[in-house]
C-alpha positions in Angstrom: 0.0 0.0 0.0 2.7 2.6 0.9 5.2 1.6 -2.5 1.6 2.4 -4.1 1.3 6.0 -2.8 5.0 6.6 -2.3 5.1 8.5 -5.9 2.5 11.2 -4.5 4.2 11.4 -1.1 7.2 13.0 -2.0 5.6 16.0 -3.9 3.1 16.8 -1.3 5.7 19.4 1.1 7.0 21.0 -2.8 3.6 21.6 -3.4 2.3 23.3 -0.1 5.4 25.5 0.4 4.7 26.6 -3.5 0.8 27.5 -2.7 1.3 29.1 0.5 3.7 31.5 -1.0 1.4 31.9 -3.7 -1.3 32.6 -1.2 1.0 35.1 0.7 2.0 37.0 -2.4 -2.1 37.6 -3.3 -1.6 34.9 -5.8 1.0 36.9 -7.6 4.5 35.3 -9.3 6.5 38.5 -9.4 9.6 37.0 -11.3 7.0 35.6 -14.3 5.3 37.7 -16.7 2.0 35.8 -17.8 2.1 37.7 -21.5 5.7 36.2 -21.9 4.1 32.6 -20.4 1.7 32.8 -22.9 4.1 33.8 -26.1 6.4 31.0 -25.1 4.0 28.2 -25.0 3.4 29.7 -28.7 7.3 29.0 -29.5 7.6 26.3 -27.8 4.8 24.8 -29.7 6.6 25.6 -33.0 9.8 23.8 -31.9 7.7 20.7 -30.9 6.8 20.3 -33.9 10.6 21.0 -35.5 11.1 18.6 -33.0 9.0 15.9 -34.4 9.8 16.9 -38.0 13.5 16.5 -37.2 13.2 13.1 -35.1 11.1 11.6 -38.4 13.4 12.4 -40.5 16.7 11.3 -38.4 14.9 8.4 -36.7 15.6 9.3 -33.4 12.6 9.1 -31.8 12.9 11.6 -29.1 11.7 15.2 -29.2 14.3 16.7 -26.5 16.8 15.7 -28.7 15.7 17.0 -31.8 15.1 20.0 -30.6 18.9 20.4 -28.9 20.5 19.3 -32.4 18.2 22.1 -34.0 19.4 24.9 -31.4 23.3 23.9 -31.8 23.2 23.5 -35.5 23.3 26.8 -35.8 26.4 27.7 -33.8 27.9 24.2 -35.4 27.0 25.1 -38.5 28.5 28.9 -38.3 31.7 28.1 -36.3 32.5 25.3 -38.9 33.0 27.8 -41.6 34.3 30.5 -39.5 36.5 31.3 -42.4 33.5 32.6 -44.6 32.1 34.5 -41.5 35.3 36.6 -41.1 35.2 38.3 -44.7 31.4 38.6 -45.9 28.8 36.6 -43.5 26.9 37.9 -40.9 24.3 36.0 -38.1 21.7 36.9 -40.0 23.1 34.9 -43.2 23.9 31.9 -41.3 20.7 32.1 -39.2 19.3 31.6 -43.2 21.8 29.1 -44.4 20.9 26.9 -41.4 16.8 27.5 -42.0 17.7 26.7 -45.7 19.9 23.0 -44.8 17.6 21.4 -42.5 14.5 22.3 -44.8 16.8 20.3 -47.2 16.8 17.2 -44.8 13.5 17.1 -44.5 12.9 17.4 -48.6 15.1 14.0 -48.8 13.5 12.6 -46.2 9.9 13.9 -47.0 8.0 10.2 -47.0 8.9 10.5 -43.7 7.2 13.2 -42.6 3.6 13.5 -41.9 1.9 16.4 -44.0 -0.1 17.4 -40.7 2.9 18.7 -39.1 4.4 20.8 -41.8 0.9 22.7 -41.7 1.2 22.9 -37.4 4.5 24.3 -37.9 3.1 27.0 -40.0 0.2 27.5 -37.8 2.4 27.7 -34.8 5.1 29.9 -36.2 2.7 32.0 -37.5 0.8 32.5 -33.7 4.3 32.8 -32.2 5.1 36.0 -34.9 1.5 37.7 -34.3 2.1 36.9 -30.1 5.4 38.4 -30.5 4.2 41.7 -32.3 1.9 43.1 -29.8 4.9 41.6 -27.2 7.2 44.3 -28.5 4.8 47.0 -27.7 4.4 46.1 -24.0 7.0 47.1 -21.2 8.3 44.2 -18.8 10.5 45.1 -15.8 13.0 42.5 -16.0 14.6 42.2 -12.8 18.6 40.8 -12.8 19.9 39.3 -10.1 23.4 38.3 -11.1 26.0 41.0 -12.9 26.8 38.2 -15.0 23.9 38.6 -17.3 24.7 42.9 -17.7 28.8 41.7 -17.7 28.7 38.6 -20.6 26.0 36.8 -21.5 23.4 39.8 -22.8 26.2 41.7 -24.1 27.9 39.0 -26.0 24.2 37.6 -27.7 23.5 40.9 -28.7 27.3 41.1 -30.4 26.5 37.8 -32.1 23.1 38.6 -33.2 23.9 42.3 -34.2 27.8 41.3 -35.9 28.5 38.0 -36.4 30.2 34.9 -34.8 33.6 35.7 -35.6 33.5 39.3 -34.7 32.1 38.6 -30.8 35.5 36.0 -30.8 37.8 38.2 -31.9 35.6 40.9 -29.2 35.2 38.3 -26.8 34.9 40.2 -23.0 36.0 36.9 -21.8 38.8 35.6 -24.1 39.2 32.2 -25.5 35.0 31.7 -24.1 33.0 29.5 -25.8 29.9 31.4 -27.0 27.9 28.7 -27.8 25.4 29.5 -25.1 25.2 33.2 -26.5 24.4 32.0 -29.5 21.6 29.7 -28.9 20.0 32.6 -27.0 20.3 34.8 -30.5 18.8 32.3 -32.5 15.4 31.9 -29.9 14.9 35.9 -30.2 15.5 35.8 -34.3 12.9 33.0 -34.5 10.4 34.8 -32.1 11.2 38.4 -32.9 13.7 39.3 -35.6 14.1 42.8 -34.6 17.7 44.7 -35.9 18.4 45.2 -32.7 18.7 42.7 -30.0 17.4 42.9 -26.1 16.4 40.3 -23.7 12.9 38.9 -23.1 12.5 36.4 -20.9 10.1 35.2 -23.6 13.4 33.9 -25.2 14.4 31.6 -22.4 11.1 30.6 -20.5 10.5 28.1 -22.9 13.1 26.0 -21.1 10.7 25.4 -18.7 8.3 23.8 -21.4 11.6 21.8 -22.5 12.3 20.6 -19.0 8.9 19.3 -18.6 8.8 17.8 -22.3 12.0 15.9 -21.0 10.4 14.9 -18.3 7.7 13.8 -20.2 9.6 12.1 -22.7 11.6 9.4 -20.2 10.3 5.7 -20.0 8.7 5.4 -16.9 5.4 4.9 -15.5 3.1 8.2 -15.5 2.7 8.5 -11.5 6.6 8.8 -11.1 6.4 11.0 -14.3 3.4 13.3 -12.2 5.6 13.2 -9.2 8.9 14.6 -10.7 6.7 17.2 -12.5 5.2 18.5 -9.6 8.2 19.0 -7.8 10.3 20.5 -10.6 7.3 22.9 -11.4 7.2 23.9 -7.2 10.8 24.4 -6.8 11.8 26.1 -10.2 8.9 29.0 -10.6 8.2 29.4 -6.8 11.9 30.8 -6.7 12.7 33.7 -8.2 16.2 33.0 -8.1 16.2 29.6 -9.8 13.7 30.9 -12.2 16.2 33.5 -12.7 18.8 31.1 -13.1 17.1 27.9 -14.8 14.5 30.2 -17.7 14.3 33.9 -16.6 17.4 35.3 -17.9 20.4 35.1 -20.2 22.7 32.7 -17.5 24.5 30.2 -18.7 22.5 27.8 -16.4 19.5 28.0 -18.5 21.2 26.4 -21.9 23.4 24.4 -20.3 21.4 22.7 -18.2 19.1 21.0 -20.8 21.1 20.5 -23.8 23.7 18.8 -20.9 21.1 16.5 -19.6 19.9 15.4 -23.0 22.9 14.6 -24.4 24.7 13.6 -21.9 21.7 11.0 -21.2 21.7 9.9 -24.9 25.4 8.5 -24.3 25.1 6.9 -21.4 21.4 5.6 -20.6 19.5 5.8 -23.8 17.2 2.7 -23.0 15.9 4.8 -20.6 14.9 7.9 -22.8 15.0 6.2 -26.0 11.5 4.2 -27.7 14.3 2.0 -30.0 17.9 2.4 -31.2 18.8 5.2 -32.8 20.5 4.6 -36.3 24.0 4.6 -36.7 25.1 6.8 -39.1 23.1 9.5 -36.8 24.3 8.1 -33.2 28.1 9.9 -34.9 26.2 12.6 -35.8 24.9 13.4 -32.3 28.4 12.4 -30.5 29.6 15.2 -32.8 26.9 17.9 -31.6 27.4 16.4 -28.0 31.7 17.1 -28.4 30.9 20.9 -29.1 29.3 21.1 -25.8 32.7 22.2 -24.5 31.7 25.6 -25.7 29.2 26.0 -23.1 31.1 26.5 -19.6 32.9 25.0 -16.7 32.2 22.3 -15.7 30.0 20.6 -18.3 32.9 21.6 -21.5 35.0 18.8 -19.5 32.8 16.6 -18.2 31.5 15.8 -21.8 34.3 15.3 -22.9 35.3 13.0 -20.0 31.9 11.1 -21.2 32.7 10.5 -24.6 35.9 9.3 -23.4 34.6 6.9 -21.4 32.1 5.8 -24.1 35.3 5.7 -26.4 36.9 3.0 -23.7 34.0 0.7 -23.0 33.0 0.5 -26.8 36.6 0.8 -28.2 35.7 2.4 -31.6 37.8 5.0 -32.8 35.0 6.8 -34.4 33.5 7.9 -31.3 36.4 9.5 -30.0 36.7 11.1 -33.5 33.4 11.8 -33.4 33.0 13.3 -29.9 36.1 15.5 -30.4 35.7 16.9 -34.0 34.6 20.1 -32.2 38.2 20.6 -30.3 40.0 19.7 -33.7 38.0 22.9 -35.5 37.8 25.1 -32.5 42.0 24.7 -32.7 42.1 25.6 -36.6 40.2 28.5 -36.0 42.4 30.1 -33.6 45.3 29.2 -35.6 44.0 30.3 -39.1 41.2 32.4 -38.3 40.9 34.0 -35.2 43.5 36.6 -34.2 45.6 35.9 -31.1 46.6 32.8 -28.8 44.9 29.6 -28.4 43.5 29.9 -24.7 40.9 28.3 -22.5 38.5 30.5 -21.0 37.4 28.6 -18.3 40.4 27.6 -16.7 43.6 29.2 -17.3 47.4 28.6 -16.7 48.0 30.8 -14.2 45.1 29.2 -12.0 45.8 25.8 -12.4 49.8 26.4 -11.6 48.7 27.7 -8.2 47.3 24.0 -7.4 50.0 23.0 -4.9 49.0 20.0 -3.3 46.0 18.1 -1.8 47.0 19.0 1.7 46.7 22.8 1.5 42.7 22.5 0.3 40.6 24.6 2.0 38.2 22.3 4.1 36.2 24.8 5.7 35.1 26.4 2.2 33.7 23.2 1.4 31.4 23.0 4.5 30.6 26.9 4.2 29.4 26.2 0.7 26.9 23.7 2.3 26.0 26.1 4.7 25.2 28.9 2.0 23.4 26.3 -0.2 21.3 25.4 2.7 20.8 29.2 3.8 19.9 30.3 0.3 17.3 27.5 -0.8 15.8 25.1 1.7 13.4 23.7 -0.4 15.8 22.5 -3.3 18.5 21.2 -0.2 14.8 19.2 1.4 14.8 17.8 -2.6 18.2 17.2 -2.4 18.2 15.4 0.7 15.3 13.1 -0.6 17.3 12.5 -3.9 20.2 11.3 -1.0 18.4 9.1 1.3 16.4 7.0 -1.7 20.1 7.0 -3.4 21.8 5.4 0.0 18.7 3.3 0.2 19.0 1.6 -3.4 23.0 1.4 -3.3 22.5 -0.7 -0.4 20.1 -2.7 -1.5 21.7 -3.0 -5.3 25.4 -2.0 -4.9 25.5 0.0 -7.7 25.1 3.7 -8.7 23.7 4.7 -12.0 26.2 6.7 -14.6 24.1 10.2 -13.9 24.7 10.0 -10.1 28.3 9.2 -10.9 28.7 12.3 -13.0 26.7 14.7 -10.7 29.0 13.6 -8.0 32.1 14.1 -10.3 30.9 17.6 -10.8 30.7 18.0 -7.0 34.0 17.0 -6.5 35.5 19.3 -8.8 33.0 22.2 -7.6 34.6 21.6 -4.0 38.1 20.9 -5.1 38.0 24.3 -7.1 36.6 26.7 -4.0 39.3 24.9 -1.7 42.1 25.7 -4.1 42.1 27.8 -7.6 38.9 29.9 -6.3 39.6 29.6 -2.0 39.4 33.5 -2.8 36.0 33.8 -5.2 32.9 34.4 -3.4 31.9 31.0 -2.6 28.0 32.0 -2.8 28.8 31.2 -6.5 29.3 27.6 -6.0 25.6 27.1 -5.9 25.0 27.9 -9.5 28.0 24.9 -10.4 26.4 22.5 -8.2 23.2 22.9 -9.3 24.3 23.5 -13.5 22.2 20.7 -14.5 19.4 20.4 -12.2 17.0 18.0 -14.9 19.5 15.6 -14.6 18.8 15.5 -10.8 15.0 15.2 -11.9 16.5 12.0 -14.0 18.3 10.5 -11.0 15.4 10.8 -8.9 13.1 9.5 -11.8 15.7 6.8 -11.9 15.8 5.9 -8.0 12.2 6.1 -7.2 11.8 3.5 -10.3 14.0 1.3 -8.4 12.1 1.7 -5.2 
């Protein structure tokens, strides 16, 4: 009787905290404008169904990952043939070029594709565009809660989207940076508003809440766990403003990363689990490739991908893979030698930093347990989520002796968050950390998925 209600249990405090601060606040959301809701449920309708168009045509049979390989082929696409960008083409060509190739794919593989959708994604696209008209006439107080947004990642999306690629890397504020991130969010305001002049609207990046819950939605699991995760992610996410702010409400890094992390990351490592049959192939390269250039997102996720498709590489032992998975590095290092001006650096950690690692004895323990402190301090509700996601993971190792791959890599990212504030960052504010721990959240939402299954 209890395993049978178990699923419902764990929501239940989410949800009350989440309606009694809805109560308190005369059933307002501050941090959420319901106009941008409602033109984001518009887009991400449209790429739902560039989503299904693209997962007939490739046969991958999963909608999250369809719509991640449509997002990054733009950058892909644009930073392959960086050459071309640094004497006549501009974002705006590419943003075209890109449009033009993948309505290409879905000419060849037209007997795929059902007829009904082409007409939604008219229908859809067409809403979105007439939504996003009477959008730019309205006035939204956006409110920022991290410099980060005003220092890099507005600034550098509106370089892209107003320049070009190669311009904002030979600008870059932060040099050697990947700008993959930047770009993704220039290519959601072009396909919603394609003004000259770019500015952020949380209209652009809300629909990551949509996404998350399509991922969610998407995983092969029975519909009470599903419900459960749902309502949890829902309670935690838009009752905060600062995780909003940090997972769908602004420019962050947090708010790309996060999903097109997850997804990936997942499709490597536990695709029977997301997955309806095996994905072909010839595309299974093609999406190791997309998943390599994820190493122009930021720390930690540009090395813990690549760790992945290392790993990958060992247990399958097939050279295409690695070739595969690290075609990005190979083009990212002929740029900077024959295209972009300047050194070959790393922007996320540098050589000066890293030489200032002495040893393992001279960490700094007590930034470690001040980090837990200001995590705890600064969000009880997602630490109470946490601490479930611990005690059902202690339960099932002891019952199983094993831990799933996901676990493994969100406790890899730990370590690395820790090790870093103990030694290269002891002297960064360590208030920070938060956002590292927490970079992926859905794949937490996978992990707990993945436990509460077991139970």
């Amino acid at each position: 009787m209890i395993k049978s209600k178990i699923y419902y249990l764990f929501p239940l405090p989410f949800i009350y905290n989440f309606f009694n601060n809805f109560l308190n606040n005369n059933l307002k959301i501050e941090h959420i404008d319901t106009y941008s809701i409602i033109l984001t449920f518009a887009y991400f309708a449209f790429l739902l169904t560039i989503g299904h168009l693209i997962s007939d045509s490739l046969e991958i049979n999963n909608l999250s990952l369809s719509i991640g390989l449509f997002l990054m082929s733009f950058f892909i696409g644009n930073f392959f043939t960086l050459y071309f960008d640094k004497f006549f083409l501009s974002f705006h060509n590419y943003f075209y070029l890109t449009i033009v190739l993948w309505i290409f794919v879905f000419l060849i593989n037209y007997k795929k594709i059902n007829i009904n959708k082409l007409f939604t994604l008219f229908i859809t696209f067409l809403i979105t565009k007439l939504l996003s008209n009477n959008y730019s006439n309205m006035s939204f107080q956006h409110k920022e809660l991290s410099t980060d947004t005003t220092f890099f990642w507005t600034p550098m999306s509106k370089m892209i989207y107003e320049n070009s690629l190669f311009y904002s890397l030979e600008n870059n504020i932060i040099s050697g940076y990947g700008l993959l991130i930047n770009y993704i969010h220039a290519v959601n305001f072009k396909l919603i508003f394609d003004s000259e002049v770019f500015s952020y609207s949380p209209a652009t990046t809300n629909v990551f809440l949509f996404l998350g819950l399509l991922f969610i939605y998407e995983l092969r699991v029975k519909k009470p766990i599903k419900l459960s995760a749902s309502l949890i992610y829902v309670s935690i996410l838009v009752n905060s403003d600062w995780l909003s702010f940090l997972f769908f409400n602004s420019t962050m890094g947090e708010v790309i990363t996060n999903y097109l992390f997850t997804i990936f990351f997942l499709f490597i490592f536990e695709s029977k689990t997301i997955f309806k049959d095996n994905i072909q192939l010839r595309n299974r390269y093609l999406v190791l490739t997309f998943s390599g250039f994820l190493y122009f997102s930021k720390p930690f996720v540009s090395y813990l991908i690549l760790i992945a498709i290392f790993i990958l590489f060992i247990i399958e032992k097939d050279i295409r893979i690695l070739f595969s998975g690290f075609f990005g590095l190979l083009i990212n290092f002929l740029n900077y030698r024959f295209v972009i001006s300047g050194n070959i650096q790393d922007g996320y950690l540098n050589s000066s930093e890293i030489s200032s690692i002495n040893s393992l004895a001279n960490l700094n323990f007590d930034n470690i347990f001040t980090i837990f402190k200001n995590f705890y301090i600064l969000d009880k509700v997602t630490s109470l989520f946490i601490f479930f996601l611990l005690v059902i993971l202690i339960f099932n190792f002891i019952k199983f002796r094993s831990l799933s791959k996901s676990t493994l890599i969100i406790f890899l990212n730990l370590v690395l968050v820790f090790y870093l504030y103990s030694s290269i960052w002891e002297s960064k504010e360590l208030e920070s950390a938060y956002r590292y721990i927490l970079t992926f959240i859905n794949l937490y939402f996978f992990v707990y998925i993945d436990e509460v299954k077991k139970l």
